[in-house]
Backbone bond lengths (Angstrom), bond angles and torsions (degrees), N, CA, C in turn:
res aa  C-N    CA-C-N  psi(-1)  N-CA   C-N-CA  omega(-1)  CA-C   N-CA-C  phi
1 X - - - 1.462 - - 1.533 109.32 -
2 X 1.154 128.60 117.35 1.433 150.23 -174.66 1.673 105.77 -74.08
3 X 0.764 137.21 130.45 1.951 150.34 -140.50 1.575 90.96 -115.08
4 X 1.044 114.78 136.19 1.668 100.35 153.13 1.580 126.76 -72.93
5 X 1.409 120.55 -8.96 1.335 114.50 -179.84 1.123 95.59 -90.93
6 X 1.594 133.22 -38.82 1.856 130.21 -162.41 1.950 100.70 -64.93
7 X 1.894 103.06 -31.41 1.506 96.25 -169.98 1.726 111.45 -72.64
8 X 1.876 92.13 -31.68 2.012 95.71 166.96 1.482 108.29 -38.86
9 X 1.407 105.75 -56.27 1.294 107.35 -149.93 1.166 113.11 -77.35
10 X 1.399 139.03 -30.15 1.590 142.98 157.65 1.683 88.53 -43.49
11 X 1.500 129.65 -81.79 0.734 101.59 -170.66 1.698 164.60 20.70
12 X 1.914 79.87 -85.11 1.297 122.34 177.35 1.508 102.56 -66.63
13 X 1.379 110.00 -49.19 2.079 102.63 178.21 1.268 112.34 -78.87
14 X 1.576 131.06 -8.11 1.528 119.92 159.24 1.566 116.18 -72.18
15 X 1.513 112.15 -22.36 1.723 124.47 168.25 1.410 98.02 -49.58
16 X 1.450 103.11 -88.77 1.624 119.89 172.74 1.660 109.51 -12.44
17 X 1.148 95.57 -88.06 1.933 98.01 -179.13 1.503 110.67 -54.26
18 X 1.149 122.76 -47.14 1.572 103.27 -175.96 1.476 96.53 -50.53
19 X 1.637 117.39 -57.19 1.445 108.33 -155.81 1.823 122.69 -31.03
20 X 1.365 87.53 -42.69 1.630 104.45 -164.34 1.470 98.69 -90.06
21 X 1.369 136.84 -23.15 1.378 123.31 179.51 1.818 99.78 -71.10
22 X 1.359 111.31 -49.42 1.489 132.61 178.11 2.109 103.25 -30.76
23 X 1.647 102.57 -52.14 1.005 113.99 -154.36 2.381 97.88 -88.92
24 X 1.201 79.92 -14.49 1.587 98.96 -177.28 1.656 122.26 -72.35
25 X 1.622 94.21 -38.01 1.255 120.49 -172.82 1.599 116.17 -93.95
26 X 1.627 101.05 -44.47 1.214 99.72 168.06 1.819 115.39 -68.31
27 X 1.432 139.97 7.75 1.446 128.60 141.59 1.463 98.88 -70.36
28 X 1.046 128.02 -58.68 1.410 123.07 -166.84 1.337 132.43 -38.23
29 X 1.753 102.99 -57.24 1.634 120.39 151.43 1.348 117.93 -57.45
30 X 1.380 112.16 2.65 1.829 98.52 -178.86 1.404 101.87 -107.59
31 X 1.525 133.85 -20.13 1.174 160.24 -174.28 1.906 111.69 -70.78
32 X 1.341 110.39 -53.36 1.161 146.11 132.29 1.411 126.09 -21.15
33 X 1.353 103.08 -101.66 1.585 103.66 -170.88 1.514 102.62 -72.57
34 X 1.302 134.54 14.62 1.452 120.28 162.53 1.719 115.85 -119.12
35 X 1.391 97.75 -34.19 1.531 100.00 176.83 1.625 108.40 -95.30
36 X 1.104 119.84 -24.08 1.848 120.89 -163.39 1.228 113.94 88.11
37 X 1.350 134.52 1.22 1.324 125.83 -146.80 1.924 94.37 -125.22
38 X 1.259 107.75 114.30 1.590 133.91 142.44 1.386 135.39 -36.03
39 X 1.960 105.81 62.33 1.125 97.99 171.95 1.308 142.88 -65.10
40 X 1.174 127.39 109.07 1.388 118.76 171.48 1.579 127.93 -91.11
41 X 1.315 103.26 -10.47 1.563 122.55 165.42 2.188 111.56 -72.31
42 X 1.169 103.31 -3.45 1.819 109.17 -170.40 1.700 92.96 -90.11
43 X 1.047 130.54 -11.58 1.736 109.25 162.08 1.774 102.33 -93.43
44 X 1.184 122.31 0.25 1.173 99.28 176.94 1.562 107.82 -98.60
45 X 1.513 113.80 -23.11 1.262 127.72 174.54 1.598 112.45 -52.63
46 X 1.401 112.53 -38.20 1.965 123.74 177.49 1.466 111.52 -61.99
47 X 1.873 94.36 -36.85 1.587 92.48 175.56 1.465 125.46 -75.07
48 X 1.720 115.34 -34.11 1.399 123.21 176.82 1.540 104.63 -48.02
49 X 2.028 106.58 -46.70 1.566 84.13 -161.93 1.231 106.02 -89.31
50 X 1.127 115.50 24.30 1.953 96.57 170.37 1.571 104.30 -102.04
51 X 1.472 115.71 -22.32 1.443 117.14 174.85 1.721 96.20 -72.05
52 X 1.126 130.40 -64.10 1.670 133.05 -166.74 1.665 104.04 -45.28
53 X 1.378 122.33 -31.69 1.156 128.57 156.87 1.268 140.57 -90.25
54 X 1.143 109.19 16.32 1.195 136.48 159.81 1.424 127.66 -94.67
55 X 1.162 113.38 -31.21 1.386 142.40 176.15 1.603 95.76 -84.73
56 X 1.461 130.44 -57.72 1.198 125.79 173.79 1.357 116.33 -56.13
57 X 1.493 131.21 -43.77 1.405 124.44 173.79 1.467 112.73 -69.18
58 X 1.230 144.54 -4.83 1.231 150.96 139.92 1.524 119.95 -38.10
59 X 1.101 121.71 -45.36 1.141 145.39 -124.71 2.437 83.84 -105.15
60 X 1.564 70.27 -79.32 1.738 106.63 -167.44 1.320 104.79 -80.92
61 X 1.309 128.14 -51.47 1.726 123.58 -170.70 1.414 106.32 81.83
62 X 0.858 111.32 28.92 1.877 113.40 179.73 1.700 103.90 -152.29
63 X 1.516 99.40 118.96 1.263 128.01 178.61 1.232 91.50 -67.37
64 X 0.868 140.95 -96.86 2.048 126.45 -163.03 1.251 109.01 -36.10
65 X 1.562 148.90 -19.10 1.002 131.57 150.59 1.238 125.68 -69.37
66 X 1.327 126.47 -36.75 1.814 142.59 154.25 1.783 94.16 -25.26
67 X 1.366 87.28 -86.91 1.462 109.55 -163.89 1.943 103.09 -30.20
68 X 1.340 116.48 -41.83 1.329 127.05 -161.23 1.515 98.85 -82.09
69 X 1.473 128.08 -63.15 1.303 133.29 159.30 1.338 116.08 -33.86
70 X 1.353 130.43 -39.57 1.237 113.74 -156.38 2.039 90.68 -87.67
71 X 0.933 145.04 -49.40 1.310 161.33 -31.04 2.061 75.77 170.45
72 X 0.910 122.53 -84.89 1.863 130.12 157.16 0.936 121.89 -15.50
73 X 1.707 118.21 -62.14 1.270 128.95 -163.76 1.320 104.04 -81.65
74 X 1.672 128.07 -44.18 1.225 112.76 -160.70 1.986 93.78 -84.81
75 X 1.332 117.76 0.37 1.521 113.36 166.61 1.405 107.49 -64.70
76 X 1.657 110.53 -61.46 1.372 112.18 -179.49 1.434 115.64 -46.78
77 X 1.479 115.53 -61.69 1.943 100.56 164.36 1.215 109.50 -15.80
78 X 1.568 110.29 -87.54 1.531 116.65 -159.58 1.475 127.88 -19.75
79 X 1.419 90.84 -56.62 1.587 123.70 -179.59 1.775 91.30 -63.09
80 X 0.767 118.10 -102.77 1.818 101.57 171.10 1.148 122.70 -10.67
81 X 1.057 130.28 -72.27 1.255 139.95 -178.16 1.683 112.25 -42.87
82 X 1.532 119.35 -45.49 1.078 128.50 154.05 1.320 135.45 -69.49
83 X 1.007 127.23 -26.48 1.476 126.49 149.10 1.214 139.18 -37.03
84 X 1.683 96.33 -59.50 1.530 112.74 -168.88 1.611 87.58 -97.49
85 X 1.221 147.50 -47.26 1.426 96.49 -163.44 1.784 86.94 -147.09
86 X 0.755 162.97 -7.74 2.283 146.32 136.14 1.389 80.46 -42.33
87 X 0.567 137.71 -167.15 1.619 164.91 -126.21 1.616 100.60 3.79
88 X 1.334 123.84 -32.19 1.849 110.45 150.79 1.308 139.13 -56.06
89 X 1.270 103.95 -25.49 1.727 122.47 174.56 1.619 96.64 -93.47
90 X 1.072 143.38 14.35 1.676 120.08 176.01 1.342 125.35 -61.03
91 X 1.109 95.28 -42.21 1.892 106.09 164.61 1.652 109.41 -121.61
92 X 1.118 132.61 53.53 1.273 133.93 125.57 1.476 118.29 -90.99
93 X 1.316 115.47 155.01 1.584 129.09 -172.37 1.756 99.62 -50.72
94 X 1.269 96.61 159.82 1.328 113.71 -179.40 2.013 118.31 -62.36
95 X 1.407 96.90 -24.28 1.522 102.39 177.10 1.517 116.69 -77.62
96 X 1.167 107.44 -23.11 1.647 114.64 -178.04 1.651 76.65 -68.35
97 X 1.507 124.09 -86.89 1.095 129.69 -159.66 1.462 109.68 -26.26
98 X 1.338 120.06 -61.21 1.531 111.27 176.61 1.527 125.59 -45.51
99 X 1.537 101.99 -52.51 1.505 98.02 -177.70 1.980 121.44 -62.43
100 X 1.559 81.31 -44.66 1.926 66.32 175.89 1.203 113.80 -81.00
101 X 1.218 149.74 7.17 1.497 151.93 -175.11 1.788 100.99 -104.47
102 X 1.694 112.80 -22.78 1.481 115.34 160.79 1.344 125.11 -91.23
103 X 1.688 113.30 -16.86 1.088 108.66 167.61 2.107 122.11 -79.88
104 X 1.707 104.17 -29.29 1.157 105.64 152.48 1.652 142.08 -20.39
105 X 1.890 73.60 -65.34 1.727 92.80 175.04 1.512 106.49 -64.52
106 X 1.089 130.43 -52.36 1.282 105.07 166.50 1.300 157.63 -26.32
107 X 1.480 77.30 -71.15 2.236 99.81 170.26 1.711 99.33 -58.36
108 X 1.424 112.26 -27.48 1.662 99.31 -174.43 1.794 111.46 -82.43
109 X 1.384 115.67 -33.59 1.299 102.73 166.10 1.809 134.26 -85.16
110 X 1.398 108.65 6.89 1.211 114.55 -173.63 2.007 90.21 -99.90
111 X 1.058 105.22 -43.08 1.780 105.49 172.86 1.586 106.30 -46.36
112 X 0.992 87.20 -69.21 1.925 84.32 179.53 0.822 120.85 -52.51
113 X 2.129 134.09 -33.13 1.376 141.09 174.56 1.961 100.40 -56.82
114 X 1.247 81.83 -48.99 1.720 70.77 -174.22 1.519 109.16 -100.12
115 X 1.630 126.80 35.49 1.827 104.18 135.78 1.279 101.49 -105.30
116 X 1.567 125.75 -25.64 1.404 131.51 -159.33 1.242 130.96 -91.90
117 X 1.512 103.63 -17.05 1.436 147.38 164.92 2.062 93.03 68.86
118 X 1.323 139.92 167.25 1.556 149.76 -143.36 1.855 77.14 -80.26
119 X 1.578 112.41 -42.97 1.707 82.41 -167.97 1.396 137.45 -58.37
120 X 1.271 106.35 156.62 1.718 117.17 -167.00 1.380 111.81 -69.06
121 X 1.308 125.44 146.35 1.050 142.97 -164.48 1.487 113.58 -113.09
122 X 1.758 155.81 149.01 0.878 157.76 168.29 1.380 116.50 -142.68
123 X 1.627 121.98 119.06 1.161 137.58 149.65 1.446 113.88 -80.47
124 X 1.428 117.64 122.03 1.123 121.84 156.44 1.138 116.13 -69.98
125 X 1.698 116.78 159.36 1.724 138.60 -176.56 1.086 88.87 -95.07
126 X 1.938 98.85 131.90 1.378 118.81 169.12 1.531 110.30 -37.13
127 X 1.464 109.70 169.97 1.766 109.60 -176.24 1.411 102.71 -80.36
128 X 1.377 135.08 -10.48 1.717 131.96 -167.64 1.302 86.16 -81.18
129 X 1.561 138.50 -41.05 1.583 130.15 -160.87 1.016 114.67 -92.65
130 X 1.729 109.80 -22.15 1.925 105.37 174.85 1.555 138.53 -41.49
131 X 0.978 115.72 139.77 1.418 119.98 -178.65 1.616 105.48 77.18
132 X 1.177 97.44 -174.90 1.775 123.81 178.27 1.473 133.07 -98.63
133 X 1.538 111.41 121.25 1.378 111.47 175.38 1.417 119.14 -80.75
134 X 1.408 107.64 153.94 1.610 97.92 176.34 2.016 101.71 -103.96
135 X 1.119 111.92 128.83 1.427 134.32 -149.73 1.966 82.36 -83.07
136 X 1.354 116.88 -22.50 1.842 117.85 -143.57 1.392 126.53 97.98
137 X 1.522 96.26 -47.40 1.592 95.09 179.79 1.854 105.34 -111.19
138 X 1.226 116.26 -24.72 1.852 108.86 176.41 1.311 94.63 -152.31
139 X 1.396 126.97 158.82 1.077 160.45 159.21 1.671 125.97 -40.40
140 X 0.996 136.59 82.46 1.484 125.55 -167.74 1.546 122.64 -102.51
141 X 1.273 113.71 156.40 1.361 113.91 -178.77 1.602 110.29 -72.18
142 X 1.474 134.29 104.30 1.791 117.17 -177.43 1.121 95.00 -51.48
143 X 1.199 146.86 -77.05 1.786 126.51 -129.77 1.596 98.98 -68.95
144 X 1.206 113.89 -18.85 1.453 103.07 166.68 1.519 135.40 -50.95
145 X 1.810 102.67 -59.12 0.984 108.24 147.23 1.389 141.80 -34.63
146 X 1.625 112.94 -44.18 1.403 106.02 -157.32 1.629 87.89 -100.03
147 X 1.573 136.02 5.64 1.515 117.91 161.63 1.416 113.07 -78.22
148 X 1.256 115.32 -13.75 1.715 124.91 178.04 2.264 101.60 -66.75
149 X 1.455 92.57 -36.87 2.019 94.40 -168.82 1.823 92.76 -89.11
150 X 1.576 112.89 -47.60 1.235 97.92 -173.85 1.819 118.22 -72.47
151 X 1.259 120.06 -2.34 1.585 122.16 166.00 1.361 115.05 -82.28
152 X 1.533 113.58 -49.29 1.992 123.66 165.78 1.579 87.51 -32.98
153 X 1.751 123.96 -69.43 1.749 99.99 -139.96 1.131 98.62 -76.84
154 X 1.351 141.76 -20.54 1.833 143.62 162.62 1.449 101.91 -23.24
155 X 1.465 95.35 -83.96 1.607 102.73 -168.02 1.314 95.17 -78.69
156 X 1.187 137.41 72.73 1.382 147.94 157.22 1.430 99.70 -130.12
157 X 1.390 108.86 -61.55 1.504 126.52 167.29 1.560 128.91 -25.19
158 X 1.327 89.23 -59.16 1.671 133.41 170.05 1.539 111.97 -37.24
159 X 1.736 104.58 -78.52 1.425 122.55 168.58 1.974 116.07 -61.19
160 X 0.589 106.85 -27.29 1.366 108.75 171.30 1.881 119.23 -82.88
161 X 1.477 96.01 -34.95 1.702 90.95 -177.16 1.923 89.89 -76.28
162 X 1.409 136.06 -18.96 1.161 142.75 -143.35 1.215 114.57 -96.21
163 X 1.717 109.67 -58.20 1.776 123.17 158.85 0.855 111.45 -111.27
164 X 1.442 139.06 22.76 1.516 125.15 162.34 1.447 125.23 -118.48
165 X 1.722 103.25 5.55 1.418 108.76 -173.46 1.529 115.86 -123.30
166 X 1.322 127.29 159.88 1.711 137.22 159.99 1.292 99.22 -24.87
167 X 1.765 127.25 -64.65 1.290 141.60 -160.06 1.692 93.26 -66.63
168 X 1.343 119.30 -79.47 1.868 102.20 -172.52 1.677 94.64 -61.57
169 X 0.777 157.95 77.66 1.397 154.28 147.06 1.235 88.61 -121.84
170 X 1.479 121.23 -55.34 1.950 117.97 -162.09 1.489 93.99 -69.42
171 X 1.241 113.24 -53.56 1.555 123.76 -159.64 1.675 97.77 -43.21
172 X 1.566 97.42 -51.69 1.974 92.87 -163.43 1.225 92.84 -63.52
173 X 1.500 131.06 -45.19 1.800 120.70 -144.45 2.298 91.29 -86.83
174 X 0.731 99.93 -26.22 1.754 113.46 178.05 1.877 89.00 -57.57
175 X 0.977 102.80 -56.92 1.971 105.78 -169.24 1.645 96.64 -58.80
176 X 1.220 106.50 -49.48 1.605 92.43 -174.48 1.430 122.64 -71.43
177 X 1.743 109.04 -46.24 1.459 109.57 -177.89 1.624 104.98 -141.07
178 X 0.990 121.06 86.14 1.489 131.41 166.55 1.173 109.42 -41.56
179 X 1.053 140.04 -69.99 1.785 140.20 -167.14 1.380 95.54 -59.05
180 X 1.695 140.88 -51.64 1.203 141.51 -176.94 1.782 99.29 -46.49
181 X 1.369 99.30 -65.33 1.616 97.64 -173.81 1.633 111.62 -61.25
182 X 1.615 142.25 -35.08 0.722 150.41 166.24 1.710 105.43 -59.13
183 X 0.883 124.34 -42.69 1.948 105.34 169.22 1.088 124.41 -73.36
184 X 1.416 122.49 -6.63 1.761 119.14 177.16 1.748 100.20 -99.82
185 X 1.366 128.67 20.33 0.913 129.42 150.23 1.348 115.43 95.63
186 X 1.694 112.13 13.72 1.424 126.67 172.51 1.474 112.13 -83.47
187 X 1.385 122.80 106.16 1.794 111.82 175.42 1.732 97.65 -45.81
188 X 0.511 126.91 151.57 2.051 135.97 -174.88 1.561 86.54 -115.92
189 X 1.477 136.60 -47.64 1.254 145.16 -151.57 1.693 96.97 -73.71
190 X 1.214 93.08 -57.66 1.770 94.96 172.92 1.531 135.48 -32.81
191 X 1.746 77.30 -62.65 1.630 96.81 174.18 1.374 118.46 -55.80
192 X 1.368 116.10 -37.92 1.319 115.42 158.46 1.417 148.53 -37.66
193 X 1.736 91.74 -54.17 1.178 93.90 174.58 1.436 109.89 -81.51
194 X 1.687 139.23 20.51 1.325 123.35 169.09 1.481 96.20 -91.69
195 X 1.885 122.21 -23.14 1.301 120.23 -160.47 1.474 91.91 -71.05
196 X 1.026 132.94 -55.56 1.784 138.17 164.54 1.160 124.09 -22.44
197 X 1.395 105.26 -47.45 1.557 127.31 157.80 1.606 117.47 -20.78
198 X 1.538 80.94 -86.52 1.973 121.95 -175.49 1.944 103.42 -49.65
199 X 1.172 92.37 -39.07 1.574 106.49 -167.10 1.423 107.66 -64.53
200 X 1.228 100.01 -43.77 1.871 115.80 178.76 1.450 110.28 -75.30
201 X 1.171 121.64 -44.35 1.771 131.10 -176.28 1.415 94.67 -60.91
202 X 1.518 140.00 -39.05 1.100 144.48 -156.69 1.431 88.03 -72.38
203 X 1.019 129.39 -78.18 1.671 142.15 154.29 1.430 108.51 0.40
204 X 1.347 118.13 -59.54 1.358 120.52 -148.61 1.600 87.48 -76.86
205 X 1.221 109.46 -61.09 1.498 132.15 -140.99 1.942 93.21 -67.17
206 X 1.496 118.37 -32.55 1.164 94.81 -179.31 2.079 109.70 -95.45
207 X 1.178 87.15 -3.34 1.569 101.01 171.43 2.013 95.66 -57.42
208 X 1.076 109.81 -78.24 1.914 125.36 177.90 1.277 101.07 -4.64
209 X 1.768 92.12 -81.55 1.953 129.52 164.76 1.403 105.08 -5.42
210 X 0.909 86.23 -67.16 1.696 105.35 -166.07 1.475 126.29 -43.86
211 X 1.442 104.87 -48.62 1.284 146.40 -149.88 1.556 99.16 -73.09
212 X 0.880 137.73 -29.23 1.659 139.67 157.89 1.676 117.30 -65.35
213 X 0.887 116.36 -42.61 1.417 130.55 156.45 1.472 139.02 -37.02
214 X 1.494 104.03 -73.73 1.225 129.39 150.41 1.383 142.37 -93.72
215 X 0.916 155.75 138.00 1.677 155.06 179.76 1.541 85.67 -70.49
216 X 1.666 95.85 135.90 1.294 118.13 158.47 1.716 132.28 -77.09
217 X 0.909 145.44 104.23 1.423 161.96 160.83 1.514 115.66 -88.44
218 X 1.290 88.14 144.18 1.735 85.05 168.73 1.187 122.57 -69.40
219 X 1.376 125.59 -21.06 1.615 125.00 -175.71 1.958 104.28 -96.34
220 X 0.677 132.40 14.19 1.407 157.39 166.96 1.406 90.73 -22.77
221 X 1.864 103.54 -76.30 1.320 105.11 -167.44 1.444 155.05 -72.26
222 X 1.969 84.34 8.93 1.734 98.69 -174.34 1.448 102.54 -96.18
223 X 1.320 135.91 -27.60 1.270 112.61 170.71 1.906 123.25 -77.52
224 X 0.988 102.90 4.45 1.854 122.33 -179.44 1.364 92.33 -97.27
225 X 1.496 130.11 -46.59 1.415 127.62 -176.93 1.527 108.87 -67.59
226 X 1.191 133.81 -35.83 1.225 143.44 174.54 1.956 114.83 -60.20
227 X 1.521 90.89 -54.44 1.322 98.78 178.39 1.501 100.24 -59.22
228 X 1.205 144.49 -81.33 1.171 177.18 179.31 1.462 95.84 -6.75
229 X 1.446 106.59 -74.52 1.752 102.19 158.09 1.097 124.15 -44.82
230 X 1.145 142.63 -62.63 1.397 146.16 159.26 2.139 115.24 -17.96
231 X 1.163 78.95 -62.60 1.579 82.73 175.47 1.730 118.54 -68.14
232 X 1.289 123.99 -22.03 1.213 143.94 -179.91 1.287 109.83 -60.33
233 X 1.610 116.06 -50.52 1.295 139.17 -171.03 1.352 97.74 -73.50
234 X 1.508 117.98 -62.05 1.490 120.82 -166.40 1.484 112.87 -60.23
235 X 1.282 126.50 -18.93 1.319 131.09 -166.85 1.506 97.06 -130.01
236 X 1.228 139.00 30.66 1.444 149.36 166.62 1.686 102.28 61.80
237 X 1.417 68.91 158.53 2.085 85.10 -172.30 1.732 96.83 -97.88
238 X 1.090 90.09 122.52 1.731 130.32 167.13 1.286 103.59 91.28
239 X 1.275 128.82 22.81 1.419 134.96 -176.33 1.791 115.83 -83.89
240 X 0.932 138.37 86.69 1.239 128.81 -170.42 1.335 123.81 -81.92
241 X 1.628 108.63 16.94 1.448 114.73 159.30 1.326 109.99 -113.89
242 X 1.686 122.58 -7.37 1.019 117.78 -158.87 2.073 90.39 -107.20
243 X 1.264 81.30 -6.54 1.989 82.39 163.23 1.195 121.64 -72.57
244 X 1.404 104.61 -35.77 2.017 96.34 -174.97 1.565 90.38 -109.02
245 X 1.037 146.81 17.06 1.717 131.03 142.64 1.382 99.18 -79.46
246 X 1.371 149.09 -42.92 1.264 151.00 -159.76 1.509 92.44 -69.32
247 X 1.246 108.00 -56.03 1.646 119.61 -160.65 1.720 103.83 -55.22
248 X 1.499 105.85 -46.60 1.312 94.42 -176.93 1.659 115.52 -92.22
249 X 1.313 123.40 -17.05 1.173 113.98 154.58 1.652 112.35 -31.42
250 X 1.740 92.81 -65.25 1.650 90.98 -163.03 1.395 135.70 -48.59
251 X 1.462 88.79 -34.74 2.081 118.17 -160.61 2.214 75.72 -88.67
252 X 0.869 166.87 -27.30 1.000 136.29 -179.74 2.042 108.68 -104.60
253 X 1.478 116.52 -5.37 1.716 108.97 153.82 1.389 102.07 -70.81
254 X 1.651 141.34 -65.15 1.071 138.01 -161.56 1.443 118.10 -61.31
255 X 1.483 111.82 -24.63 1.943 111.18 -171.81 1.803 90.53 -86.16
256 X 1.341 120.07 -49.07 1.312 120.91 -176.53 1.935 125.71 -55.18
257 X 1.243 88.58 -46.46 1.464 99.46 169.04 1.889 124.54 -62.62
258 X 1.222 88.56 -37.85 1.573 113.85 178.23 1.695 101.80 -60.38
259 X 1.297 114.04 -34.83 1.704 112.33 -159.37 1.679 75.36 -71.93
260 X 1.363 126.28 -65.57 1.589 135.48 175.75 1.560 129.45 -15.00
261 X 1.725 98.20 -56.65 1.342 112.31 -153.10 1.431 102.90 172.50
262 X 1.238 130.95 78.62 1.277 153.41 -156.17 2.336 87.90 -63.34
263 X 1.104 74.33 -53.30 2.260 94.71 173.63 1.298 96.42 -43.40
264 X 1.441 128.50 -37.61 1.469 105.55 -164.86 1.845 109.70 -121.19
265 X 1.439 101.09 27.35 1.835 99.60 -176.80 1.527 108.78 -67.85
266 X 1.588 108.74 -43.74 1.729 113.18 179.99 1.559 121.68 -68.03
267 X 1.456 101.70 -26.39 1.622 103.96 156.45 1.664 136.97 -57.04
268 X 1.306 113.92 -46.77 1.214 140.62 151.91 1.040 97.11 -27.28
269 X 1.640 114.69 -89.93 1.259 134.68 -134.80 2.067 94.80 -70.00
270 X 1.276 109.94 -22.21 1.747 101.63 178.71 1.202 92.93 -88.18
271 X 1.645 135.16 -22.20 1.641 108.75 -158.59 1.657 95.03 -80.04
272 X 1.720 116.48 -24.14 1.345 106.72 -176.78 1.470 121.86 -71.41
273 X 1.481 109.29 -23.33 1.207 105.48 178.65 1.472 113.91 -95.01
274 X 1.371 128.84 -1.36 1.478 145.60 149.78 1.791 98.37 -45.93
275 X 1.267 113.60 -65.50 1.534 134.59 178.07 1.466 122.34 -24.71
276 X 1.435 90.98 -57.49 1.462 100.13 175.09 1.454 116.21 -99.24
277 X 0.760 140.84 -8.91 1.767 137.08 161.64 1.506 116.31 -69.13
278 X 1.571 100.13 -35.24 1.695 106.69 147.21 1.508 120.63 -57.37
279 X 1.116 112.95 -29.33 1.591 105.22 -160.60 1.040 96.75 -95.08
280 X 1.529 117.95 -70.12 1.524 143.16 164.09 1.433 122.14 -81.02
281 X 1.254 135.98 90.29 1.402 120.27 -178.31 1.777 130.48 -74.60
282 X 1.425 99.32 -5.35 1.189 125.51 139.98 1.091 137.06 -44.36
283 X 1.297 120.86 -46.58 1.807 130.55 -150.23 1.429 103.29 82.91
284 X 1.361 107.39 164.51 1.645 129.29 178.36 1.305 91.15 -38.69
285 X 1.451 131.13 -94.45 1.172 155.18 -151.15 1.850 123.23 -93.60
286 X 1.342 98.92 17.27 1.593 113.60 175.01 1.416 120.32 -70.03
287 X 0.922 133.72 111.55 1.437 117.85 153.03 1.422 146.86 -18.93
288 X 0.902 165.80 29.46 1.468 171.01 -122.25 1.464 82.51 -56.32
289 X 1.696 92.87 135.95 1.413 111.85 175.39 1.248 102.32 91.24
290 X 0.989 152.51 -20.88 1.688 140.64 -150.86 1.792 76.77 -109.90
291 X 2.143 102.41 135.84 0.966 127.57 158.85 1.416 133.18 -61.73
């Protein structure tokens, strides 16, 4: 028999997880709908930054420095990562792109297996989020809560550096006509590689997030990479609104199903996105026409 406070409270952790899948996906779709390119190395990137901040809260003892370290470093990857070898695949087929962006993910979680070794890792929640609020009607975990406000101002961040700035101004008109933006004397290539950047930090930073929540592992990032696609699809590819509707679609089939039958959340979660490719082959919020 299902409680009305236990169904709040699934609820409340499909909030939680969508937030951060929402915030996971939208690097992904930004990676995507500006470069073309299919990361499959960006769930391993969520895992670096919750380990890189992990290593930083070691260090410092202060979660906003974690959070900031972890969140940097896996930018600086990106930016590496894009330098030396995405920016060779830009116009090769999409399968090249997959395989070396899966072989990435690899070499990046077996590096960490062997400094960090398979055991689990734990960041504690700053002292403002510790313990439990009482909601009135049930009991809640705070840091739960407060990853739901600190993911909103991300993708607040996000949308604003995106349509409200010089930088998403190049980025959008760069997606349509590169050589146009490239003759008024904008490297387009550059700009890119900061969008690669941003795309990965998004990754990192809710990887950190995360990291109070869940125990860190090195394999962390393949079931987030799985989801992540999933939500991409459901909320259209390169859509960066249709990332955090996807996200919370998803994070509330998987917390709900789970109260059910924990065995059947990933089922769900494909028959819904089966659902809409029927309905919409787009996603909710896809573009029609976009490759």
């Amino acid at each position: 028999m299902i409680s009305w406070p236990n169904l709040v409270s699934q609820l409340f952790n499909g909030l939680a997880l969508g937030a951060l899948l929402a915030l996971i996906s939208s690097g992904l779709t930004i990676i995507y709908g500006t470069l073309g390119v299919l990361n499959l190395a960006h769930g391993a990137m969520f895992m670096i930054g919750g380990y890189a901040g992990f290593v930083a809260y070691q260090y410092t003892e202060s979660f906003v420095l974690a959070v900031i370290a972890g969140s940097l470093f896996v930018m600086l990857l990106g930016i590496v990562m894009e330098r030396l070898i995405i920016r060779h695949f830009y116009h090769r087929p999409h399968e090249d792109q997959l395989l070396v962006t899966f072989g990435l993910g690899i070499c990046f979680v077996e590096l960490v297996r062997l400094i960090f070794s398979s055991q689990s890792q734990l960041v504690p929640p700053p002292a403002l989020f510790q313990g439990i609020t009482n909601l009135g009607f049930m009991f809640y975990p705070t840091y739960r809560l407060a990853v739901v406000g600190i993911v909103a101002i991300a993708l607040g961040a996000l949308f604003i550096v995106l349509y409200r700035t010089r930088l998403g101004m190049i980025v959008r008109a760069g997606i349509e006509d590169s050589v146009m933006v490239d003759s008024l004397g904008i490297n387009v290539y550059r700009v890119f590689m900061v969008v690669f950047g941003i795309g990965a930090m998004a990754a990192g930073f809710a990887g950190i997030v995360n990291a109070p929540v869940v125990s860190l592992t090195p394999g962390i990032g393949d079931d987030i990479l799985v989801q992540t696609f999933v939500v991409v699809v459901i909320g259209g590819v390169g859509s960066f609104p249709g990332a955090i509707l996807g996200g919370l679609i998803a994070g509330e089939i998987i917390s709900v199903t789970s109260m059910f039958n924990p065995g059947y959340a990933y089922v769900m979660l494909f028959a819904a996105m089966t659902l809409v490719l029927v309905v919409r082959p787009h996603g909710l919020l896809g573009v029609q026409g976009r490759e």
